[in-house]
VMD Tcl script that builds the backbone (N, CA, C; Angstrom):
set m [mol new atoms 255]
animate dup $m
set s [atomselect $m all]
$s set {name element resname resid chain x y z} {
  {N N UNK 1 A -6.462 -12.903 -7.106}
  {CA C UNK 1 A -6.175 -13.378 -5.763}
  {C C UNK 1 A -4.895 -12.743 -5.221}
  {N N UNK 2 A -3.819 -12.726 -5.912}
  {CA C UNK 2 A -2.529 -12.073 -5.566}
  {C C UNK 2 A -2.536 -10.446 -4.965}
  {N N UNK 3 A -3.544 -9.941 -5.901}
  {CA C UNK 3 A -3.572 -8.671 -5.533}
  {C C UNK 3 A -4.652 -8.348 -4.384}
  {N N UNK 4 A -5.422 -8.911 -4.316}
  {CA C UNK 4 A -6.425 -9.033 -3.041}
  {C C UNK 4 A -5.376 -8.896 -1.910}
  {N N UNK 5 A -4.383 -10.683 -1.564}
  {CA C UNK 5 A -3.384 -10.460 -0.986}
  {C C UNK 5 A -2.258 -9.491 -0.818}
  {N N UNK 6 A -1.593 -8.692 -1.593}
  {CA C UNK 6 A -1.375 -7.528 -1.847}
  {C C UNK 6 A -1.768 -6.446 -1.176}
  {N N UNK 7 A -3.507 -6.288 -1.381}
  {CA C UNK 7 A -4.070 -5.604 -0.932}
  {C C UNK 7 A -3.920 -5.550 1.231}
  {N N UNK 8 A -3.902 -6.776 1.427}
  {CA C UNK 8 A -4.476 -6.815 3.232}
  {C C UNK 8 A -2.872 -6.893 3.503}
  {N N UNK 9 A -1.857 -8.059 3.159}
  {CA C UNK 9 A -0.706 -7.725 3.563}
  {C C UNK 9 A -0.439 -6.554 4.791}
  {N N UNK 10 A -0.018 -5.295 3.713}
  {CA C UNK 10 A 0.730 -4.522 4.793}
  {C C UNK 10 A -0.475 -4.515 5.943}
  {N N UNK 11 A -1.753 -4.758 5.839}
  {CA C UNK 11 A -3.080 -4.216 7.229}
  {C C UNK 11 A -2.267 -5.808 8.048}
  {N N UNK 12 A -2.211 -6.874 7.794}
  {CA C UNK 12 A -1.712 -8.045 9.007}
  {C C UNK 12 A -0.182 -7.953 8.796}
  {N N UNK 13 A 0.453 -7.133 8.630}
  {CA C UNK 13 A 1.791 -6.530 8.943}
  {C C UNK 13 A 1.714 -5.852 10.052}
  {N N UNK 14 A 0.861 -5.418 10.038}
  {CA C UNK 14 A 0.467 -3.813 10.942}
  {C C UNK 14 A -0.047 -4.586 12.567}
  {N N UNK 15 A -1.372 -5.682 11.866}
  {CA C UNK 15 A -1.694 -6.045 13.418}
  {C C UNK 15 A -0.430 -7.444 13.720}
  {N N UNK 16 A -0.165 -7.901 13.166}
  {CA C UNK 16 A 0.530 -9.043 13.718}
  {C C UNK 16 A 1.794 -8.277 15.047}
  {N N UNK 17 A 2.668 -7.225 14.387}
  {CA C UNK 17 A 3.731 -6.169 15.017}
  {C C UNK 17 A 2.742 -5.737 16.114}
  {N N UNK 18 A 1.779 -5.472 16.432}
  {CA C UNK 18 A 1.200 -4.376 16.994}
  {C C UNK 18 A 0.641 -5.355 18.304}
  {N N UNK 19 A 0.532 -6.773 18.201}
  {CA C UNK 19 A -0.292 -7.526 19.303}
  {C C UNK 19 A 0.793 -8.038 20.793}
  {N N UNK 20 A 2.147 -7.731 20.333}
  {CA C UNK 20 A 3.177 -8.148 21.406}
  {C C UNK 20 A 3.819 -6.985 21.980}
  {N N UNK 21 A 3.715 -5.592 21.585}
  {CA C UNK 21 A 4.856 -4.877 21.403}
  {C C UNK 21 A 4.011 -3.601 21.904}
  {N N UNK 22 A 3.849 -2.458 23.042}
  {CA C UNK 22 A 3.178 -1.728 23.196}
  {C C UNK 22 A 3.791 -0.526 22.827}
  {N N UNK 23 A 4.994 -0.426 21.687}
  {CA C UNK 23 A 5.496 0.645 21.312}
  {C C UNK 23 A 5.055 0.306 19.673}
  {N N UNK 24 A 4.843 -1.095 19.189}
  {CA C UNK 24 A 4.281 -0.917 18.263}
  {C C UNK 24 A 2.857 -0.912 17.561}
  {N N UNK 25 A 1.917 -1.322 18.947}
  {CA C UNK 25 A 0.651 -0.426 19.192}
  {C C UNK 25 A 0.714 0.862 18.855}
  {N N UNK 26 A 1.124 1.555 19.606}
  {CA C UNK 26 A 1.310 2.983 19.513}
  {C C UNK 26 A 1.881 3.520 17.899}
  {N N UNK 27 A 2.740 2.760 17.511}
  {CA C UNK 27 A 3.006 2.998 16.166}
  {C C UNK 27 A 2.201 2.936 15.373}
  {N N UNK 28 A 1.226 2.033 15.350}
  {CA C UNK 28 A -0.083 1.661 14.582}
  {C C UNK 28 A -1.066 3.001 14.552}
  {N N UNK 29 A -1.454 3.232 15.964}
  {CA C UNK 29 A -2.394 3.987 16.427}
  {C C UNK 29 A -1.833 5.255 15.786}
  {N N UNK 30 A -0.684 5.774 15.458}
  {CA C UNK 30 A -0.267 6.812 15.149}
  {C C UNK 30 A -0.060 6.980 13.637}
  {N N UNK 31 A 0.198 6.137 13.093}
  {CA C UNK 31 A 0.492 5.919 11.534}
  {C C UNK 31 A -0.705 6.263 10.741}
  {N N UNK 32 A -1.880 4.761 11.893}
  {CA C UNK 32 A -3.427 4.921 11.041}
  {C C UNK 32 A -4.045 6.609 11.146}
  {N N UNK 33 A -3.666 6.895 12.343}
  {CA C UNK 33 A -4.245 8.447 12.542}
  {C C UNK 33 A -3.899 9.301 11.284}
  {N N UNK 34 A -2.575 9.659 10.992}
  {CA C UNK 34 A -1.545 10.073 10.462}
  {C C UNK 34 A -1.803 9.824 8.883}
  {N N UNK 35 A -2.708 8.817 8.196}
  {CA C UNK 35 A -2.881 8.567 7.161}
  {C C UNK 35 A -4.060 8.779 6.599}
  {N N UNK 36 A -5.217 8.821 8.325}
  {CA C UNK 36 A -6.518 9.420 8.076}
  {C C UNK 36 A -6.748 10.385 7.712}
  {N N UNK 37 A -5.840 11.258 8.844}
  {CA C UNK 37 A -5.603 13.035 8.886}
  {C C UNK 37 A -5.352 13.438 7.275}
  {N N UNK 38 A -4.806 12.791 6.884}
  {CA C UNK 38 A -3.698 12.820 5.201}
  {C C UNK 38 A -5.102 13.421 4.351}
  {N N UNK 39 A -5.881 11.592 4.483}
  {CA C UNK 39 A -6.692 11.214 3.594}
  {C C UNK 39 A -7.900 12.928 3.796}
  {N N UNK 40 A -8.248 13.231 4.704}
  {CA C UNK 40 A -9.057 14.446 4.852}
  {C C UNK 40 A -8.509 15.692 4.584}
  {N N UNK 41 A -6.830 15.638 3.958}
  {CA C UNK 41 A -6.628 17.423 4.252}
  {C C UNK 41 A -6.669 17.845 5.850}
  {N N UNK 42 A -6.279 17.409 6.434}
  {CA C UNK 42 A -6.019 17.413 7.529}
  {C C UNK 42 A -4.347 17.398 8.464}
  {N N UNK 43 A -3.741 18.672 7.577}
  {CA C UNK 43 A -2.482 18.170 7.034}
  {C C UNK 43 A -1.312 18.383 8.565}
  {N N UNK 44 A -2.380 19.506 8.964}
  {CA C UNK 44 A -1.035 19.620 10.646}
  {C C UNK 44 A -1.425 18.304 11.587}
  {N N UNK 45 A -2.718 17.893 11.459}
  {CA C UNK 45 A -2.684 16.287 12.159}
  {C C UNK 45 A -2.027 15.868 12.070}
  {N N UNK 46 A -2.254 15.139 10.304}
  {CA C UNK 46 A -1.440 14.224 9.784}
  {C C UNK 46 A 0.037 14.429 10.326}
  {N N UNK 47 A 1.356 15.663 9.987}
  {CA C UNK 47 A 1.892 15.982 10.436}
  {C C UNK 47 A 2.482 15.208 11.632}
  {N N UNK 48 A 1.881 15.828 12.601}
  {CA C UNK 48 A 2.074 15.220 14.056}
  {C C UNK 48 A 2.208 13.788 14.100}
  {N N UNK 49 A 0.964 13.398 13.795}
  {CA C UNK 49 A 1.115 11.783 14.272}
  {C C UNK 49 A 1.576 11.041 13.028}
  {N N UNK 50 A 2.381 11.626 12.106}
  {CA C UNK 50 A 3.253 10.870 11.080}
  {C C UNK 50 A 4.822 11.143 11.710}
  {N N UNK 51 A 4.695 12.105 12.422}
  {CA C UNK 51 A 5.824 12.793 12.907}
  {C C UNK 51 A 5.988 11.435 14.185}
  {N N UNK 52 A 5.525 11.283 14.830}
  {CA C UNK 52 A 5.472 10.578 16.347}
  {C C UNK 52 A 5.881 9.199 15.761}
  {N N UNK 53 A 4.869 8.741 15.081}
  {CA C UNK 53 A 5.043 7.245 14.322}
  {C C UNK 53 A 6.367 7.049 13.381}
  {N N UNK 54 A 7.341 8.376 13.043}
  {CA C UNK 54 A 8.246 7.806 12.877}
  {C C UNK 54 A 9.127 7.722 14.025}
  {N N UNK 55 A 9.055 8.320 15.337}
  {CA C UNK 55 A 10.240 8.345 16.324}
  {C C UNK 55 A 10.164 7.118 16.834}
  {N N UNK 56 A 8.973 6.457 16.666}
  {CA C UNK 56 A 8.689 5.351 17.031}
  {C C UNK 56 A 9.043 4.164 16.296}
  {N N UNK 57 A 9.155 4.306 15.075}
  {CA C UNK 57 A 9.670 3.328 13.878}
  {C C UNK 57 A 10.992 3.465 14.031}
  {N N UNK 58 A 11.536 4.606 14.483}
  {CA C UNK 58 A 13.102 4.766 14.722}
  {C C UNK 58 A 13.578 3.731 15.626}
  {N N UNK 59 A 12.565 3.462 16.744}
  {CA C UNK 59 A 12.660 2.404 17.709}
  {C C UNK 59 A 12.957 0.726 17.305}
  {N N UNK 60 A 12.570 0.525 16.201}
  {CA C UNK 60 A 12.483 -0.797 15.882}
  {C C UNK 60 A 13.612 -1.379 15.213}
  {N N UNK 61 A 13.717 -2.659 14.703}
  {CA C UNK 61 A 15.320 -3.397 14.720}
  {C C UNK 61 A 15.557 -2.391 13.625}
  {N N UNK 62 A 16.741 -2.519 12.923}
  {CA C UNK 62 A 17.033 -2.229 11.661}
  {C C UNK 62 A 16.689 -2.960 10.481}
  {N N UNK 63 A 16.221 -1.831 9.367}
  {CA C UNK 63 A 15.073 -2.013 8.365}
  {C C UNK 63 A 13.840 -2.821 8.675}
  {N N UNK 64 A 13.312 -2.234 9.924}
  {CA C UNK 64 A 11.641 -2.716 9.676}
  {C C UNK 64 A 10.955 -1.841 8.993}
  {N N UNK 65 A 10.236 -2.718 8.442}
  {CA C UNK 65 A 9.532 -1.794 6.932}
  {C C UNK 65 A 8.739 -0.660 7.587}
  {N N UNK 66 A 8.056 -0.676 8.895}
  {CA C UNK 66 A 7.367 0.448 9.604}
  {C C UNK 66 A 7.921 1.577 9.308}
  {N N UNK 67 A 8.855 1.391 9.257}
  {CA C UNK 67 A 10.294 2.814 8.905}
  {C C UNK 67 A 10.021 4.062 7.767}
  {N N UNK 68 A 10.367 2.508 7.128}
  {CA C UNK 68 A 9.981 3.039 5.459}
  {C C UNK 68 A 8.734 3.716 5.231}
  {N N UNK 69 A 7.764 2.875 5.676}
  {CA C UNK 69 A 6.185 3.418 5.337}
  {C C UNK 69 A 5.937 4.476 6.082}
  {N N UNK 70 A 6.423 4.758 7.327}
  {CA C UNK 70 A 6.105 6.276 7.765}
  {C C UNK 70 A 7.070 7.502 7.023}
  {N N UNK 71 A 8.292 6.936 6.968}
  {CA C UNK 71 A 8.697 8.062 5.847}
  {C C UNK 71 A 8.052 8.322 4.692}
  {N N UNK 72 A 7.799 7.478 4.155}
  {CA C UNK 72 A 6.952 7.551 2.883}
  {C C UNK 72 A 6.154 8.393 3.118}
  {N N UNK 73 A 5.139 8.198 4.195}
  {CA C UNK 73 A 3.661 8.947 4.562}
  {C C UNK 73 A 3.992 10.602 4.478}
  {N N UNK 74 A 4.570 10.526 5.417}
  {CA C UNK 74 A 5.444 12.382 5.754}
  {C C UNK 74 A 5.935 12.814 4.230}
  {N N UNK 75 A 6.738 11.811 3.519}
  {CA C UNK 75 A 7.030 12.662 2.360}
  {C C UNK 75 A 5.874 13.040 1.457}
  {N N UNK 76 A 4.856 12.087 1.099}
  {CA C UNK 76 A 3.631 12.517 0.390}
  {C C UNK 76 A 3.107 13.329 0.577}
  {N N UNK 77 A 3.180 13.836 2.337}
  {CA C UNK 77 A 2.297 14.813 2.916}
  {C C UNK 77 A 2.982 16.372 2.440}
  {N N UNK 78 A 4.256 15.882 2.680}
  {CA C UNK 78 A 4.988 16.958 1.910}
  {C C UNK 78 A 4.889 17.655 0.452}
  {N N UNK 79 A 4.361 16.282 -0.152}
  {CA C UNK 79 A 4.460 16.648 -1.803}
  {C C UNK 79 A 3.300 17.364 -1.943}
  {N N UNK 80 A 2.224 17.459 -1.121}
  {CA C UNK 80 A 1.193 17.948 -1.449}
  {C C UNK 80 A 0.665 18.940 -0.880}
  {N N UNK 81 A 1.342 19.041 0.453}
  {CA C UNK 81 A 1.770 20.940 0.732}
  {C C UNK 81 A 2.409 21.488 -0.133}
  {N N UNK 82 A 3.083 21.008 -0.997}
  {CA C UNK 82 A 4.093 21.940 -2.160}
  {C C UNK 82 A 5.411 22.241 -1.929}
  {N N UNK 83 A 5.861 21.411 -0.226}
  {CA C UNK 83 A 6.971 21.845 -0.521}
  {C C UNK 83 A 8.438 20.627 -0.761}
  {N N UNK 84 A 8.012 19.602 -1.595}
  {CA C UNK 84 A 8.613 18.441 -1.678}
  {C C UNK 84 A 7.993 18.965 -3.616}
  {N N UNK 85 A 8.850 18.901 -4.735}
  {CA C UNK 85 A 8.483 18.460 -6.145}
  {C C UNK 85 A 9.176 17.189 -6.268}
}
mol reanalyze $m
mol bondsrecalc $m
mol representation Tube
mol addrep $m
């Protein structure tokens, strides 16, 4: 059960932020893109709209986790172009 929860967490992180806030719509819309693009090798997409979704996470209070998780995204994307070891 914990990990189920675990599992959806960050997804009603994502919509709860995303239903008041039309910059963090857009953050959503850009992240999910950005992680799709990832998931396909789709790496100058990904790129972009990991790129956008963080200027946009830049926007938000200090340490919202949105932050974190789009950096994260961009760095993975990095590790697997080769140029992040």
């Amino acid at each position: 059960m914990i990990a189920l929860l675990a599992l959806f967490f960050p997804l009603s992180l994502t919509l709860a932020c995303s239903q008041s806030d039309p910059r963090a719509e857009a953050w959503s819309q850009h992240y999910q893109a950005g992680r799709a693009a990832l998931g396909q090798s789709r790496f100058d997409e990904a790129e972009q709209a990991l790129a956008h979704a963080l200027t946009l996470a830049e926007t938000f209070v200090p340490d919202d986790p949105r932050y974190s998780r789009t950096a994260h995204q961009l760095a993975q994307l990095h590790v697997v172009r080769g140029e992040l070891a």
